[in-house]
Residue, then its C-alpha position, 0 to 999 in steps of 0.5 A: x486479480x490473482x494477487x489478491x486473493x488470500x495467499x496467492x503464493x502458497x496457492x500458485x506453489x500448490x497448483x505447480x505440483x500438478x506440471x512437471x516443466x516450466x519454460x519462461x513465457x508460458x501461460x498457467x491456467x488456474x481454477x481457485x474458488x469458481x474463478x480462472x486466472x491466467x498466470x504468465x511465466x516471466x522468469x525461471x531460474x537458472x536457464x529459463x526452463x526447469x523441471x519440476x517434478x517433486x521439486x519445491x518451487x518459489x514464486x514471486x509475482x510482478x504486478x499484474x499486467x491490467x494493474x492500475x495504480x489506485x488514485x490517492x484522495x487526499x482528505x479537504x484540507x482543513x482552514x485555519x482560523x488564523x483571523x479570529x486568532x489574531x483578532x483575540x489576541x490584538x485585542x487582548x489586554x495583556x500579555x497574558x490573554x495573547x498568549x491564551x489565544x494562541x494555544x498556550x495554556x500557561x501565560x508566561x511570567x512578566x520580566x522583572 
């Protein structure tokens, strides 16, 4: 598609220096790096046709009418060892070990 390419926009706004008018539903055909694009005119402001000539234009582009939005694949979620966790910790002697075997580094002091 024309909008991946580096930067389609400075490319479209240097390719409208060779048209001189611009009218909402035309269709610009453009050469850019040995491939054509067909770029469909949706808009132009103020009233849907303009003149041009020595003219600075800005472009903004709409998705791409054979644009599919690319199907997001989410990574296998990763098991949780939630019964060997349990097992070491109920078996544990004390405090202290229970609190190892879940995660923490520091066992907590016994209350006084």
């Amino acid at each position: 598609a024309f909008t991946e390419i580096s930067n389609p926009k400075a490319v479209l706004e240097h390719r409208l220096r060779s048209y001189s008018c611009l009218t909402e539903g035309d269709t610009l055909r453009l050469q850019y790096n040995g491939e054509t694009f067909d770029i469909d005119v949706l808009e132009v402001k103020p009233n849907g046709k303009a003149c041009i000539i020595e003219t600075d234009c800005e472009v903004d582009f709409a998705p791409p009418l054979d644009y599919k939005e690319p199907e997001k694949v989410f990574p296998p979620a990763k098991k949780m060892h939630t019964e060997s966790a349990a097992a070491a910790a109920s078996s544990a002697g004390s405090k202290g070990d229970a609190h190892a075997a879940a995660g923490k580094s520091e066992p907590e002091p016994e209350p006084e």
